[in-house]
N, C-alpha and C positions, 0 to 999 in steps of 0.2 A: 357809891354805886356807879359815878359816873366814869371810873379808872377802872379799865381790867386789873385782875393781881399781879397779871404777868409784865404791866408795863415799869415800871420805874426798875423791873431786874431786871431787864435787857436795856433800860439806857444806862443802867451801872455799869456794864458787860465790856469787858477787854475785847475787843474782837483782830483778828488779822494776828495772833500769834502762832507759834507752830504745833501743833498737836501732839503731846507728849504719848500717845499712843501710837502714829503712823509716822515716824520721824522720817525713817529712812524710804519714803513714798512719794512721789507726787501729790499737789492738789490737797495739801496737807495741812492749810492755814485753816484757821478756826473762824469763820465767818458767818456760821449760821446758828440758828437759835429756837429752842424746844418752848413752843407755848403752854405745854402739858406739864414737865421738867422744870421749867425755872430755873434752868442751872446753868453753870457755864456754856460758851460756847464751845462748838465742837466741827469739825471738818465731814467733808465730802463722805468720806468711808463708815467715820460714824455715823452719821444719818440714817445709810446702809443695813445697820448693823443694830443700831440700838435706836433707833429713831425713824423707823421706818412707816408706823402708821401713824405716828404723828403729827400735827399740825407746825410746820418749821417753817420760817420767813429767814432769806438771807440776805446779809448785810453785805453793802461793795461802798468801795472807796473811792471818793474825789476830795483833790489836794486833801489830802490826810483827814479826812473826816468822814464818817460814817455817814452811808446813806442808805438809804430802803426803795426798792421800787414802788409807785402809786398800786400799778396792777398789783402787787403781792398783797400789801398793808391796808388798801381800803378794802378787803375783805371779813377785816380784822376790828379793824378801828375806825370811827368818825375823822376823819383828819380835815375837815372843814375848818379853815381859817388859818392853816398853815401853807405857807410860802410854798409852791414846788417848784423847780427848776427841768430843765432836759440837757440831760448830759448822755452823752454816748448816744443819742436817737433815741433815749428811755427816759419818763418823766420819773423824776426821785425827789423827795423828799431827805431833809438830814434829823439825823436823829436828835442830835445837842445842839445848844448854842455855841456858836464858832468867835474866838475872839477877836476881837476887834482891833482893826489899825491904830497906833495911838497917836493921841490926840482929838478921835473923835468921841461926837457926844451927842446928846441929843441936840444942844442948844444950837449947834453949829449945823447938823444936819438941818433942823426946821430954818436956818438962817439962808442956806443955801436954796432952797424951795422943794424940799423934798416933801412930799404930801404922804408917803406909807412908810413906818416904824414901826418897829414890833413891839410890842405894848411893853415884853417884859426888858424886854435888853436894850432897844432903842437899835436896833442893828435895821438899817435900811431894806425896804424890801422895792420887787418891780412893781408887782401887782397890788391891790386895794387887801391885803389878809393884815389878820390881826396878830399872828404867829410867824417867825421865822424856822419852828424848828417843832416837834414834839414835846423835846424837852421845855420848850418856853409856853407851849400851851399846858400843858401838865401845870407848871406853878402860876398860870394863871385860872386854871379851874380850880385850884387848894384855894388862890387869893381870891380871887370873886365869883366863882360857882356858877358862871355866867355861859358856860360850854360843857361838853361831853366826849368821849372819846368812845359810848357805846355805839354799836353800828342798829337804828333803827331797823327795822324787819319791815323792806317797803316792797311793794313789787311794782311791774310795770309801770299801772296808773297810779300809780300813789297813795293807795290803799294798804292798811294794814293785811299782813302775809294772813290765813287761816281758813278753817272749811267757806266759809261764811264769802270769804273773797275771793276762797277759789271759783267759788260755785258762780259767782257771780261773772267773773273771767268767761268761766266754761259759756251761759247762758249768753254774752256779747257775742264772746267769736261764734258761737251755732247760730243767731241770730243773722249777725253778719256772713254768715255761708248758706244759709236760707236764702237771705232778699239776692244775693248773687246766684243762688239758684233760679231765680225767679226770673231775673233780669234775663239770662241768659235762653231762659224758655221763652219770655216773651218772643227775645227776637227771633228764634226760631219761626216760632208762631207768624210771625208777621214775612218769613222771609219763607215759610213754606209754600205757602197759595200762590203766590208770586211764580214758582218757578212751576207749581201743576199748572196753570192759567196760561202759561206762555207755553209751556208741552202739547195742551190740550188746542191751543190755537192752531198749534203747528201740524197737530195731526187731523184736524177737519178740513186748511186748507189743504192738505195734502188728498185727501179722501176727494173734495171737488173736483181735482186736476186728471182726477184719475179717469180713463175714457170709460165707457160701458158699451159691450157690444152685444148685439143680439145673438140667440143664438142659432148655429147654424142647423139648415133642415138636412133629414135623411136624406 
């Protein structure tokens, strides 16, 4: 329960071939993938066409290897503990394990003072993650069960999604738009008398200043 169905048939997934349906078209490489479908990949038009209210994440390439946008895929999947990178101004994650320069290994990495490896392949990572890839956390939750790929249902505060925590949501913010109601009458309050008091001075000396003359006889 911890794998969607649909993950291990889109890391099996050929992608970037040409669409035996829109040959003679533009934009015509197969790079995107049906989460409902399970099935091959499929291009721009079919998405269109046969794929339209579907739930589809598409796949793009750096040096020949499949990658996924963060913003598309953590919609999807926990991907906590997987390496991501920024390529082209876009954080991505890749989908498989990438092979390795030869000669290298683990023992020569750790010898060198590399402190982050990726549990399954030993493939160097920047940051403190336990995965370099999708595919390397996948055979490490079959090996040790010790991670998840389901995406928890968290919201905001960090409370479980439901009536129960919506209500509770609602009952903060009206609370917090109460006491700033409040706030904002005090000062009122304290800024009205202020300006009667200075009005009122100003019109009694004015009333002083003012001559009074008798009036005049027949």
């Amino acid at each position: 329960m911890s794998v969607p169905p649909w993950l291990e048939s889109l890391l099996s997934t050929t992608f970037f071939t040409i669409c035996p349906r829109h040959r003679d078209v533009p934009r015509n490489e197969c790079n995107m993938y049906c989460l409902d479908c399970m099935t091959d990949a499929f291009c721009f038009y079919c998405r269109s066409s046969r794929h339209r209210d579907h739930p589809v994440i598409q796949i793009r390439r750096s040096s020949y290897h499949d990658v996924v946008r963060v913003t598309e895929i953590q919609k999807v999947l926990d991907i906590s503990g997987v390496q991501t990178y920024v390529i082209n101004s876009a954080r991505v994650l890749f989908l498989n394990e990438r092979p390795q320069p030869k000669g290298s290994s683990n023992s020569s990495s750790s010898s060198k003072g590399v402190s982050h490896l990726c549990e399954i392949c030993g493939r160097t990572l920047l940051d403190p993650f336990r995965f370099c890839s999708l595919g390397c956390k996948l055979v490490g939750i079959k090996k040790n069960g010790d991670a998840s790929f389901i995406v928890s249902n968290k919201n905001e505060d960090g409370n479980e999604e439901g009536e129960e925590g919506m209500a509770i949501l609602a009952a903060r913010r009206m609370a917090l738009s109460q006491e700033e109601g409040l706030r904002e009458g005090r000062q009122q309050e304290m800024l009205q008398p202020t300006h009667l008091n200075i009005n009122n001075n100003n019109n009694s000396r004015r009333r002083k200043g003012i001559p009074h003359r008798a009036p005049f006889g027949s």
